[in-house]
C-alpha positions in Angstrom: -7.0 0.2 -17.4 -9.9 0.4 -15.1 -11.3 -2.8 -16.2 -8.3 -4.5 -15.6 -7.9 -3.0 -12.2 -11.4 -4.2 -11.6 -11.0 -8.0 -13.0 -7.8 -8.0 -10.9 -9.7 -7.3 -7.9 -12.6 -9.7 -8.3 -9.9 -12.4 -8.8 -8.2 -11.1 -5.6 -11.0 -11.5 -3.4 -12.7 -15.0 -5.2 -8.8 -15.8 -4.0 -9.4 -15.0 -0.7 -12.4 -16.5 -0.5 -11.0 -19.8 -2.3 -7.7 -19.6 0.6 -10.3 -19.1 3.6 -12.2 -22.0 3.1 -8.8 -23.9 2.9 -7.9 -23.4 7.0 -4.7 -22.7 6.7 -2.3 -23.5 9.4 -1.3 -20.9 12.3 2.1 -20.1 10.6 0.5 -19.0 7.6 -1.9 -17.6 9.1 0.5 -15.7 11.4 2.4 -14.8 8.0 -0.8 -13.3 6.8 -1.4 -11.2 10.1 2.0 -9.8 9.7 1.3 -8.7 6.2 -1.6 -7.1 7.4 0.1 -5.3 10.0 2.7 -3.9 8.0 0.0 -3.1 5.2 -1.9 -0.8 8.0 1.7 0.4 9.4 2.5 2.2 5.6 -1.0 3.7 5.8 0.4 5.1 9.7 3.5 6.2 8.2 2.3 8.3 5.7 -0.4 9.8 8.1 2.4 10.6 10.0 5.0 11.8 7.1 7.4 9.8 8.9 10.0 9.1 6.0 12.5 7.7 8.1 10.3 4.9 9.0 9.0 4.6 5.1 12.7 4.1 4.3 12.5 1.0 7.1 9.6 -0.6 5.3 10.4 -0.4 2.0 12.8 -2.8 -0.6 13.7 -1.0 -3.3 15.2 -2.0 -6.9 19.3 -3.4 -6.8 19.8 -0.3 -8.5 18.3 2.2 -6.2 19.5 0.3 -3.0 22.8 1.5 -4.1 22.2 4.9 -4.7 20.6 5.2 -0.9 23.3 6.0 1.5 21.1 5.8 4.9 17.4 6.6 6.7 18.0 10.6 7.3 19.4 11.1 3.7 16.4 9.3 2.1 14.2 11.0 4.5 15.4 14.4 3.8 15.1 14.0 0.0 11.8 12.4 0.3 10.9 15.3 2.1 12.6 17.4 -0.4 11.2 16.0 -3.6 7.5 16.1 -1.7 7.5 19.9 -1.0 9.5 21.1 -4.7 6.6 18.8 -6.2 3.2 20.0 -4.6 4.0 23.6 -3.6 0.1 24.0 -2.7 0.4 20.6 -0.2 -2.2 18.5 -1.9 -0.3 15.4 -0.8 -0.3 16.3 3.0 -4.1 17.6 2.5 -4.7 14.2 1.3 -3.0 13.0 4.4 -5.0 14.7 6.4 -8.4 13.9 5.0 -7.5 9.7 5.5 -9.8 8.2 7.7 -11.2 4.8 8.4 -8.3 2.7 7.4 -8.3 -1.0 7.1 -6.9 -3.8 5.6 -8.2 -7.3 5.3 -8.0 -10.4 3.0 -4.3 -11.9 2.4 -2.8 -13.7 -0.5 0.8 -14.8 -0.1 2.5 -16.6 -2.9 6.0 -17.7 -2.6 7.8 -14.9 -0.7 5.2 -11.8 -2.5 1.9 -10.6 -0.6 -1.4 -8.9 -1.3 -3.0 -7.1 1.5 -6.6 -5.6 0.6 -6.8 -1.8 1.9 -9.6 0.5 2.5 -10.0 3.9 3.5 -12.0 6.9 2.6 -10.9 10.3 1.7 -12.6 13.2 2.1 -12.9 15.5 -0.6 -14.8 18.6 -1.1 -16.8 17.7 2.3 -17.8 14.4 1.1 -16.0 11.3 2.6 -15.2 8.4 -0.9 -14.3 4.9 0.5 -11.7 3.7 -1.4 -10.1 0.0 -2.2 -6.5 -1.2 -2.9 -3.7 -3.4 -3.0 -0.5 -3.3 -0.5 1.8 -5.3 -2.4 4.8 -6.6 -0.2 7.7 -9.0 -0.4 9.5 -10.8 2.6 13.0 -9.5 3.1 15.3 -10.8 6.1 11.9 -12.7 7.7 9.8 -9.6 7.7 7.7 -8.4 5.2 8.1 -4.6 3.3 6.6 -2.9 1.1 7.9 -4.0 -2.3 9.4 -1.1 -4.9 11.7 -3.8 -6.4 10.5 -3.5 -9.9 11.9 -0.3 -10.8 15.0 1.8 -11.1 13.1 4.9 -10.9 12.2 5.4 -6.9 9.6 8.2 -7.5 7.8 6.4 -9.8 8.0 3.3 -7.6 6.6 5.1 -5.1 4.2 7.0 -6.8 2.7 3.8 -8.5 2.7 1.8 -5.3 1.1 4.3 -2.9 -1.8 4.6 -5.5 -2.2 1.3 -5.6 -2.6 0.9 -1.5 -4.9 3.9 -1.9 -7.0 2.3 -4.4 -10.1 3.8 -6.1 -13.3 4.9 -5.3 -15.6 1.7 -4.3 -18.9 1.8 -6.3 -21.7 2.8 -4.2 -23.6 -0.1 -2.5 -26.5 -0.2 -4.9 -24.2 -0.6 -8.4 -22.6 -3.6 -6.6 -26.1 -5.9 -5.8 -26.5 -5.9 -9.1 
């Protein structure tokens, strides 16, 4: 899994590479800085445990959309679900320890986005940069993050925000190599 996490990355940024050396015009380039914003905006909102605003952001499944009723509800159950699932607050600990977040190269393909992340997490005293993937889709003209491809809203979420997290970047030395 690893691997493939790894080839998908190296194809991501030869991508971005390949797409900057195209100049693209300003409105995709203004597409690309609004990806990016919302990209670093998700990162803010779960800083900030602010659900409401999560529930904003997000597009979820046919299925799910129906099941949501409105902002509060899916806030308070997010909320909910959160504290009966990590009674020792590992989540919000992780929160907490998120530091020096960025976001940088986009690839947009048809109405679908790919916003590279970093951050680092510190973790017994030691701060681990890590590398991901924001994967969003435009809805209405403005782009959210994308949970359309399942049913199951936790796991959707669950899957999602460790992708945007990433994983630990290799130290400096493995990647001269």
């Amino acid at each position: 899994m690893n691997s493939i996490r790894r080839s998908f990355f190296c194809v991501f940024v030869i991508g971005c590479l390949g797409l900057a050396a195209l100049s693209p015009g300003q409105a995709v380039n203004a597409d690309a800085d609004a990806a990016r914003a919302q990209a670093l905006n998700l990162f803010k909102i779960y800083k900030a445990r602010d659900w409401k605003s999560l529930y904003d952001v997000t597009v979820f499944s046919p299925a799910v959309t129906k099941t949501l009723t409105n902002r509060d509800e899916f806030a308070t159950g997010f909320e909910k679900g959160l504290s009966q699932n990590d009674p020792k607050n590992d989540f919000g600990n992780l929160m907490d320890s998120l530091d020096d977040i960025s976001v940088g190269c986009v690839i947009i393909e048809n109405d679908s986005a790919y916003v590279a992340t970093s951050c680092t997490i510190t973790a017994d005293s030691q701060k681990v940069k890590f590398l991901g993937i924001a994967k969003l889709i435009k809805s209405s003209g403005d782009w959210k993050w994308d949970l359309t491809f399942s049913d199951d809203a936790e796991k959707a979420t669950e899957k999602r925000f460790t992708e945007i997290v990433g994983d630990p970047a290799k130290s400096q030395s493995a990647l001269k190599r």
